[in-house]
N, C-alpha and C positions, 0 to 999 in steps of 0.2 A: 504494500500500500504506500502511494509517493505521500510526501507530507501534506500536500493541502488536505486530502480524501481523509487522512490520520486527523485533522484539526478540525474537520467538520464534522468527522464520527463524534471525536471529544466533547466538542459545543453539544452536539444534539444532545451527548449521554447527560451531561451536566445540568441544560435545561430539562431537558424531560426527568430529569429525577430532584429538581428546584422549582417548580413551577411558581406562577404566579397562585398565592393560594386566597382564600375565603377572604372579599374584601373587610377591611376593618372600620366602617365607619359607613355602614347602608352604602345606598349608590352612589356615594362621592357627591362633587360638586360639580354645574355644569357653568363652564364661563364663557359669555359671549361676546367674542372676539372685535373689534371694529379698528379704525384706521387711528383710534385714539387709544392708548394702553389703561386696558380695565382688570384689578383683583379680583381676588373674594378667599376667602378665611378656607384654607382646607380642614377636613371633618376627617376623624378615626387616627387610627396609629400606625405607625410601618416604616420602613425606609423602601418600600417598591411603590409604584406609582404605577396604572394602568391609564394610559391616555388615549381617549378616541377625540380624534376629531371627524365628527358628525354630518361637517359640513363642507360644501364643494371650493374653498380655497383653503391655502397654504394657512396657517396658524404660527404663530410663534410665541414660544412660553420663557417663562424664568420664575424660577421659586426663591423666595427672601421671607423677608420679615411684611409686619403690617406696608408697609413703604414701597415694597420692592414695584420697578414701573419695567414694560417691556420694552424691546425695541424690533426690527426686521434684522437684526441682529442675533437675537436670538436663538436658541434651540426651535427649530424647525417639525411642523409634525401635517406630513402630507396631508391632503384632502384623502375622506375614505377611509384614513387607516388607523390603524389600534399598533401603540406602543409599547413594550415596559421600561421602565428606569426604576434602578434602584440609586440611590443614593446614598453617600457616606454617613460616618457618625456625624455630622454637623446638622442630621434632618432634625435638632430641638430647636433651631435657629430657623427652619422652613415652616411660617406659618402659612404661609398666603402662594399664590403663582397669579402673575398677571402675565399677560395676553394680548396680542395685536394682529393685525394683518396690513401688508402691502397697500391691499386694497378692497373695499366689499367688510361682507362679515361672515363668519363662518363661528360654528358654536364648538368647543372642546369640553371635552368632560373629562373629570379628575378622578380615579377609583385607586383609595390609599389601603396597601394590607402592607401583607409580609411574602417572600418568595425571593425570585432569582437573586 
């Protein structure tokens, strides 16, 4: 087996035996994105985050404190698609993710547990 095929077996065994597990905090939060950067308080505990954006443009997030603003700078999260991030020990410091887009609006939704 050449190594990329050896590094992709790995990844899959890893995730599939870490999943994302039972969100901890009901269905999360849903934030609605526009061309002006908007928060909102995330709910539950964890350091994974399950991200969909729901809606037909690009989104862009950033997790901080009460304050934190976004920018098109930001961590990217396609139209259509569902993410996970987990994050380091500094998530007592992540209370909030705010959220922007380019252009238009598009709605992301925030589902906080524990996994990957």
């Amino acid at each position: 087996m050449d190594g990329a095929n050896s590094q992709n077996q790995a990844r899959s065994y890893w995730i599939s035996d870490y999943p994302f597990e039972m969100p901890n905090g009901g269905l999360g939060v849903s934030l609605a994105c526009t061309t002006t950067s908007a928060r909102t308080a995330l709910v539950g505990e964890g350091n994974t985050f399950c991200i969909s954006n729901v809606g037909d443009l690009w989104g862009h997030i950033r997790f901080g404190n009460s304050s934190v603003e976004a920018t098109t700078a930001c961590f990217a999260v396609p139209p259509g698609t569902s993410i996970t991030l987990s994050l380091n020990a500094r998530d007592a410091e992540w209370t909030h993710v705010a959220g922007i887009t380019a252009s238009g609006t598009t709605t992301i939704q925030i589902t906080r547990g524990f996994g990957i």
